[in-house]
C-alpha positions in Angstrom: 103.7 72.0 67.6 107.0 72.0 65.6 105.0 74.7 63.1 103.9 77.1 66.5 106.3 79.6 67.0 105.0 82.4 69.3 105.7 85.8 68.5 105.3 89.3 70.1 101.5 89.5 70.8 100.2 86.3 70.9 99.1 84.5 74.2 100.6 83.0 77.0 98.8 81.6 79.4 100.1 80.7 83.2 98.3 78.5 85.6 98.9 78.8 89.3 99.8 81.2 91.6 103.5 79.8 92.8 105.9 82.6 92.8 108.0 81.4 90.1 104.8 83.0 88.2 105.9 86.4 88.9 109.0 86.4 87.0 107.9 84.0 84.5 105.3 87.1 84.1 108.1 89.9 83.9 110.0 88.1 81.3 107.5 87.3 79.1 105.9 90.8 79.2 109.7 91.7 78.0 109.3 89.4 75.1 106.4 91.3 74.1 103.9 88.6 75.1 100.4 89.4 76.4 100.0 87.3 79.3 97.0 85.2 81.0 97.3 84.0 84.7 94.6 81.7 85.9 95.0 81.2 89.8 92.6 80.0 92.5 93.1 83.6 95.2 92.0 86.8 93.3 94.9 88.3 96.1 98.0 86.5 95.0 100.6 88.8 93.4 100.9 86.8 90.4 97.6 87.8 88.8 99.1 91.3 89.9 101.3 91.5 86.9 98.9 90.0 84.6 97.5 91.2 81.3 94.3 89.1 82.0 93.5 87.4 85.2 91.2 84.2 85.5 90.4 83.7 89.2 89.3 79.7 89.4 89.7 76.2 91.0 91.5 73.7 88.9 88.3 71.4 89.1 86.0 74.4 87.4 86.4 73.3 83.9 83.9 75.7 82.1 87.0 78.2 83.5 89.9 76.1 82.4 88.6 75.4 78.9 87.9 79.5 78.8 91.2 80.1 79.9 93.0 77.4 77.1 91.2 78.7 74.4 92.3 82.4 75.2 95.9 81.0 74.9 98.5 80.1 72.0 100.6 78.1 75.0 100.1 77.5 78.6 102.5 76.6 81.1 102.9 75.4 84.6 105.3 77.2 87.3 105.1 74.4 90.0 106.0 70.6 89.8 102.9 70.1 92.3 100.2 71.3 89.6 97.1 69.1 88.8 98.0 66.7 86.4 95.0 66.2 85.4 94.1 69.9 84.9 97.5 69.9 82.5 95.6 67.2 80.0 92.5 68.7 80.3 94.0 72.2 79.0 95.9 70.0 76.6 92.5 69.4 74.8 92.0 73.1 73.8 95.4 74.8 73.1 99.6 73.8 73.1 101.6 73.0 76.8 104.8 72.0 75.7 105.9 70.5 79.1 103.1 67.8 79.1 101.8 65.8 82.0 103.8 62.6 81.3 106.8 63.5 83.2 104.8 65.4 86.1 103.1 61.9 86.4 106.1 59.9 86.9 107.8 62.7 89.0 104.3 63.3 91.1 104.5 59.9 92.5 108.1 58.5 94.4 107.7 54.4 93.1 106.9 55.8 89.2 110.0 57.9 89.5 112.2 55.3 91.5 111.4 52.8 89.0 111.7 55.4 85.9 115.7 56.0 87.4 115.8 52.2 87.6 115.2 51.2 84.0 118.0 53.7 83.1 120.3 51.9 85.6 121.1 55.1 88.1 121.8 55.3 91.5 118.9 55.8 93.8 118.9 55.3 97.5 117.4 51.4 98.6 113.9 51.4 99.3 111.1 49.3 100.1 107.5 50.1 99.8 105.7 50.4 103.3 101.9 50.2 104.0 102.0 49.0 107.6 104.0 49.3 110.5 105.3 45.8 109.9 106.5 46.6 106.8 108.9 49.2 108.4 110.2 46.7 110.9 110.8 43.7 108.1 112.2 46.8 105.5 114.7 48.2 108.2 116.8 45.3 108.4 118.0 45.8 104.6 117.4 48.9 104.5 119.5 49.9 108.0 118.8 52.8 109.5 118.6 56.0 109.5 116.2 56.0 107.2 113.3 58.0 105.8 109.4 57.4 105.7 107.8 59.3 103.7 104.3 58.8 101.2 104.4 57.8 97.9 102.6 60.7 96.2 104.7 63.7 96.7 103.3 67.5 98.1 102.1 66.3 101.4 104.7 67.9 103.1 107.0 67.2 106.0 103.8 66.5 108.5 103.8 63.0 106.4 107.2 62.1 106.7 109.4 60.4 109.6 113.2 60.3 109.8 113.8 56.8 111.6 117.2 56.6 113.3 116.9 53.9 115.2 114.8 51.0 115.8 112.1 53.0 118.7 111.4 55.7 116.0 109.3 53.5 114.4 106.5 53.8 116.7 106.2 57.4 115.9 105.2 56.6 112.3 101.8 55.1 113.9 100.3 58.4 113.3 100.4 58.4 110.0 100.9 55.1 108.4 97.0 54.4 107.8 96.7 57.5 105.1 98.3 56.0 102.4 101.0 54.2 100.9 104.8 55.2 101.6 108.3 54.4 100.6 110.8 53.8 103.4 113.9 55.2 101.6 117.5 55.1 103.0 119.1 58.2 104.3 122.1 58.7 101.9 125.4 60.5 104.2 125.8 62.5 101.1 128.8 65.4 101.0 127.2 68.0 98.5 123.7 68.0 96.4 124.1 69.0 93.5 121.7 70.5 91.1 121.5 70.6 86.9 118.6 73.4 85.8 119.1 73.0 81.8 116.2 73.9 78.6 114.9 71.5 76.7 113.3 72.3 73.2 110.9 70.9 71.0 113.9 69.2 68.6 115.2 67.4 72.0 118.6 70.1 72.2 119.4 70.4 75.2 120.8 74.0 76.8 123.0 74.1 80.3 123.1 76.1 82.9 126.6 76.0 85.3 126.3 73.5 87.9 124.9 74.8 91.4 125.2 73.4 94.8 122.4 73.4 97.2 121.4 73.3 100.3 118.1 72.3 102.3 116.5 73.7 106.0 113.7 71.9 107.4 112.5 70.3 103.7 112.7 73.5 102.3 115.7 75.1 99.9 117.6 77.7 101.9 120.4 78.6 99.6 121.9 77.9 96.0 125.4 78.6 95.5 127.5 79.1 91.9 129.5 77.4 90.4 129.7 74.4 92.1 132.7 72.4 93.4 133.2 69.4 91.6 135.7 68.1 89.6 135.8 67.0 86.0 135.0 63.4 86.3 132.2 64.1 88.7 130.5 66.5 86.3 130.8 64.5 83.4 128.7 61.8 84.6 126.1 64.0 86.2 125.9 65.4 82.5 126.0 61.9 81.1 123.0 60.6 83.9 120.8 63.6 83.2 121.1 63.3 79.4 120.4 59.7 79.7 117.2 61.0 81.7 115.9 63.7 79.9 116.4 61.7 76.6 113.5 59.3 78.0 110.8 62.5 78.8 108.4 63.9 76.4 108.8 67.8 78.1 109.6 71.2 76.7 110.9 74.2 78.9 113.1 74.1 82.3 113.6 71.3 83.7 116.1 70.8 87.1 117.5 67.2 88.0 119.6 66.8 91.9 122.3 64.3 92.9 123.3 63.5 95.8 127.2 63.2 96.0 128.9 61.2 98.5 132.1 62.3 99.8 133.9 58.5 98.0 132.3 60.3 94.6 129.2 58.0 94.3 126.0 59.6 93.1 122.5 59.3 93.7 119.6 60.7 92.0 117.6 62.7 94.4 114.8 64.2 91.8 113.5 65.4 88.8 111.9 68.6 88.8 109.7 69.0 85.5 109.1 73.1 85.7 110.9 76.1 87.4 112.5 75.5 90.9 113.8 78.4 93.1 117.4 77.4 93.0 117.1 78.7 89.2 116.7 82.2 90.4 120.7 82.0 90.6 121.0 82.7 87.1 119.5 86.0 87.4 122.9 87.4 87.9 125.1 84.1 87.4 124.7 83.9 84.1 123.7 86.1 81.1 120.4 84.6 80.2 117.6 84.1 82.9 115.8 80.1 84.2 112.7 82.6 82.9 113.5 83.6 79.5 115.4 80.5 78.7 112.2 78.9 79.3 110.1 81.0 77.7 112.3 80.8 74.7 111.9 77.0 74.8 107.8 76.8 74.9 108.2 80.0 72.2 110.1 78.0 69.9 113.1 80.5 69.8 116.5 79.2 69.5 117.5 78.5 72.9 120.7 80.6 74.2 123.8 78.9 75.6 124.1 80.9 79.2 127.3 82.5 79.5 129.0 82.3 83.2 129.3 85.6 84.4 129.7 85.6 87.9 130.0 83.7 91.1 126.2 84.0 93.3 124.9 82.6 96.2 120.9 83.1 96.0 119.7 82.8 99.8 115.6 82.5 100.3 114.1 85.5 102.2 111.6 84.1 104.9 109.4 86.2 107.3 111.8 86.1 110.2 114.7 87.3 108.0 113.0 90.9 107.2 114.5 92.8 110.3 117.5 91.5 110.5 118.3 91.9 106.7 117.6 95.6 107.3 121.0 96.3 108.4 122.7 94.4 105.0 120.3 96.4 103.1 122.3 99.4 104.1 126.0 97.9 103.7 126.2 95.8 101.3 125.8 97.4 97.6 127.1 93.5 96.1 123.5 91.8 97.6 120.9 92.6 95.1 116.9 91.8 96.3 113.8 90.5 94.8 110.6 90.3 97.1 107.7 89.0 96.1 105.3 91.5 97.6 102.5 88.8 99.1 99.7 91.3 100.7 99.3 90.9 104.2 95.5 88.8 103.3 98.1 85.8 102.3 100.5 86.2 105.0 102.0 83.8 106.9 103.6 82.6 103.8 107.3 80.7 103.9 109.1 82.6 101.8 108.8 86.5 101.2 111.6 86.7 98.2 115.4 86.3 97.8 118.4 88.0 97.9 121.5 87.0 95.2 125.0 88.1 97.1 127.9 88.2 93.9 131.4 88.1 94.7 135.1 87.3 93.4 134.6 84.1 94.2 132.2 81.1 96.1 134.3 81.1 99.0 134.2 84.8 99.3 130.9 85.0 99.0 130.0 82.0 101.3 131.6 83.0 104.2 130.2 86.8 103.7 126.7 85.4 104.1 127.7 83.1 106.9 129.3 86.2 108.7 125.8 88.1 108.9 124.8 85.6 111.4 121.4 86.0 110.2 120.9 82.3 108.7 122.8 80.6 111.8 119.8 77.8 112.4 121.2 74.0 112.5 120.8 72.5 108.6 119.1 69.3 107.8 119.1 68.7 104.2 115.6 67.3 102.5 115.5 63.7 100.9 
């Protein structure tokens, strides 16, 4: 791989139809790469901005092996991609990210026990696969605390926030589909999220700090830079160098603490590809999550983003599109980016995302807050 640069013209291949696709797309047609997007509905809008579309399952491997051999490199958008698809391309052309790390990310005791070898912080746990287990667990473990399956991208219909003692009983339901973790629910102050570039040498590239916030499971808003002082950020640096030192992954790649208001941190994640609270950097800094990574699976030298402003990047859902009609028409610092799903593929959860810039976070903060558009009750995911 270390020999395989890719250069204006040659082939890059994307599989899956998550949004992050889209502008993965954009900035790789800038690049001057001709692009392939294989994707399982003919109607989503990422085989819109396509060179070549592939329209196929993940399981259809006569497809797959088609699509990899009409590539120089593929890459993945989504942390919930098949990891066995991801080897099975691996036979026939170059993806830099791998599946290792999607393994041990895909599935909550490999990761718990990946951050445990490298002595950080995660919350106390217990493995659960009867209701038993929760009552014995609990007593350690204290409540509230969080039930939720060991392999990841289930959603929140599989999970159960346990607060006290006769919330158990509601995890009847669902504790004879699988294996779970019962996880302790950390009272964290801020999360806090580290989005850097990894290249094929192991150099690493950061992006400024970002704090985020969570509605219902889902990320609602990103703000830069985030508020934490010196001390704090030097050991989230130090714990996700310590990590990333340990995976065998190319391109973008997001890790998100928990801090507690005494300091502590907890690792909440690993994310091995592109997560939404990137789109940030679209105006935060000068270089995009999207080129930066594309510059990392191209072999280019990576760039060291430049701070250039203070963003908040809110997500756009469907009930947000009236009301947002009126800022659309004030506001000439909120800049938009839809991702233009045709009505087949509706409802979806997100239609886009706005980026508000400002003199500063505070500013820009209570300017979104003031809009009253986003006023729901927040309950951050675990």
């Amino acid at each position: 791989m270390k020999n395989d640069i890719l250069f204006p013209g040659d082939t890059l291949g994307i599989i899956g139809g998550n949004p992050n696709g889209i502008m993965l797309v954009r900035a790789a047609k800038k690049l001057g790469f001709q692009v392939i997007v294989y994707c399982a509905d003919e109607s989503n809008p990422v085989l819109n901005e396509a060179d070549v579309k592939i329209v196929g399952k993940l399981s259809e491997r006569t497809k797959l092996q088609d699509f990899a051999q009409r590539c120089d490199v593929v890459t993945y958008t989504s942390e919930s991609i098949d990891v066995e698809a991801v080897k099975f391309l691996s036979q026939f052309t170059k993806v830099p990210q791998g599946s290792d790390t999607l393994e041990i990310t895909q599935d909550r005791l490999l990761e718990r026990a990946f951050f445990e070898q490298l002595n950080i912080n995660v919350a106390p746990y217990a493995t659960i696969v009867s209701l038993d287990d929760i009552y014995q667990a609990v007593t350690s473990i204290g409540y509230p605390c969080v039930l939720k399956p060991i392999q990841k991208g289930f959603g929140k219909h599989r999970k159960q926030l346990i607060k006290k003692q006769t919330d158990i009983a509601k995890c009847a339901d669902i504790i004879d589909l699988g294996t779970y973790i019962l996880e302790s629910w950390i009272p964290y102050e801020k999360e806090i999220s580290v989005t850097l570039a990894r290249d094929v040498e192991g150099n690493l590239m950061y992006f400024p700090f970002a704090q985020d916030t969570y509605r219902e499971h889902h990320l609602h808003a990103t703000l830069v830079p985030a508020e934490v002082d010196g001390d704090v950020s030097n050991e989230i640096k130090r714990l996700t160098e310590l990590i990333v030192e340990d995976l065998d992954y190319v391109g973008i790649l997001q890790a998100e603490f928990f801090l507690t208001k005494a300091g502590a941190l907890y690792i909440k994640r690993i994310v091995p590809a592109l997560h939404p609270s990137g789109y940030v950097f679209d105006k935060a800094t000068d270089v995009s999550m999207f080129e930066q990574h594309l510059r990392a699976l191209a072999q280019m030298p990576l760039s060291q983003p430049k701070f250039v402003t203070p963003v908040e990047m809110v997500m756009v859902e469907t009930k947000d599109l009236a009301p947002l009609r009126t800022q659309w028409i004030l506001k000439e610092n909120w800049h938009y980016n839809y991702f233009r799903y045709p009505k087949s593929l509706h409802p979806v959860e997100v239609e886009g995302y706005i980026l508000v810039t400002g003199e500063n976070r505070k500013d820009i903060a209570q300017q979104v807050e003031a809009t009253g558009i986003w006023d729901e009750i927040e309950t951050a995911e675990k």
